[in-house]
N, C-alpha and C positions, 0 to 999 in steps of 0.2 A: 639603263643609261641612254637617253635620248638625245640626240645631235642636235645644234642648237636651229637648225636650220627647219627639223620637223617640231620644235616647241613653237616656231615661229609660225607656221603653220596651222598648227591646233589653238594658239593664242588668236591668230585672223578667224578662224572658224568659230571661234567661241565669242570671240566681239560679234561679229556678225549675226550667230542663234539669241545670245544675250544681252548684249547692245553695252557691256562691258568687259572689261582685261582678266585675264586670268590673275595678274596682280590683285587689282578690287577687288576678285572673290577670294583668294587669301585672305586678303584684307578683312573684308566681310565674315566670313565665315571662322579664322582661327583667331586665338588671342595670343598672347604672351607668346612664353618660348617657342611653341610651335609654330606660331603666325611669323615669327623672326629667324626662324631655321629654313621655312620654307619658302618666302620672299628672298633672302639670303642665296637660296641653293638656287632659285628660280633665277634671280640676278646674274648669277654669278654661270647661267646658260646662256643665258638672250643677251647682258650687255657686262660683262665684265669687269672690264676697265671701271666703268661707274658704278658697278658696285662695291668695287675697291676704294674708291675714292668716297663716298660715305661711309663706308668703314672707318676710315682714317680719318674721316671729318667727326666720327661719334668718339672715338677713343680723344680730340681735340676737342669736344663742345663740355661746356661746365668753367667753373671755375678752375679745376686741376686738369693740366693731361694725366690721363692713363697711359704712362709710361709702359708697362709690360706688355697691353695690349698693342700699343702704338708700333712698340718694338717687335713684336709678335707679325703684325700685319704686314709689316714691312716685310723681313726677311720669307714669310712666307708666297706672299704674291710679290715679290721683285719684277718675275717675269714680266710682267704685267706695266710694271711702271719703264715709263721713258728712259732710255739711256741719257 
């Protein structure tokens, strides 16, 4: 479990060697569920707040809300949202 402070760190060191984000090489390199677990967990170190907030904007995009996700995402990062 890495502090978000040394991902920050290793993300500048790797733009710098590769001339891109540890994001794009997610990106790049995994697909599906795991490409979305690990942007997700990666998110949810370096900026939080906004990756809660596409969270909650993916359970609101489509024609229907996802209701139980919606409700799901909420109560679980509260912390996180504005009083």
């Amino acid at each position: 479990n890495s502090p978000p402070e040394y991902l920050k760190m290793v993300d500048a060191k790797y733009v710098e060697k590769y001339g891109y984000s540890l994001w794009r090489a997610m990106e790049k390199e995994l697909s599906g569920y795991a490409e979305k677990a690990a942007v997700f967990t990666f998110g949810m170190k370096i900026k939080p707040a906004e990756t809660v907030a596409k969270l909650l904007e993916s359970t609101m995009a489509g024609i229907g809300t996802d209701e139980l996700g919606l409700s799901a995402a909420v109560v679980r990062y509260q912390r996180l949202l504005p009083e």
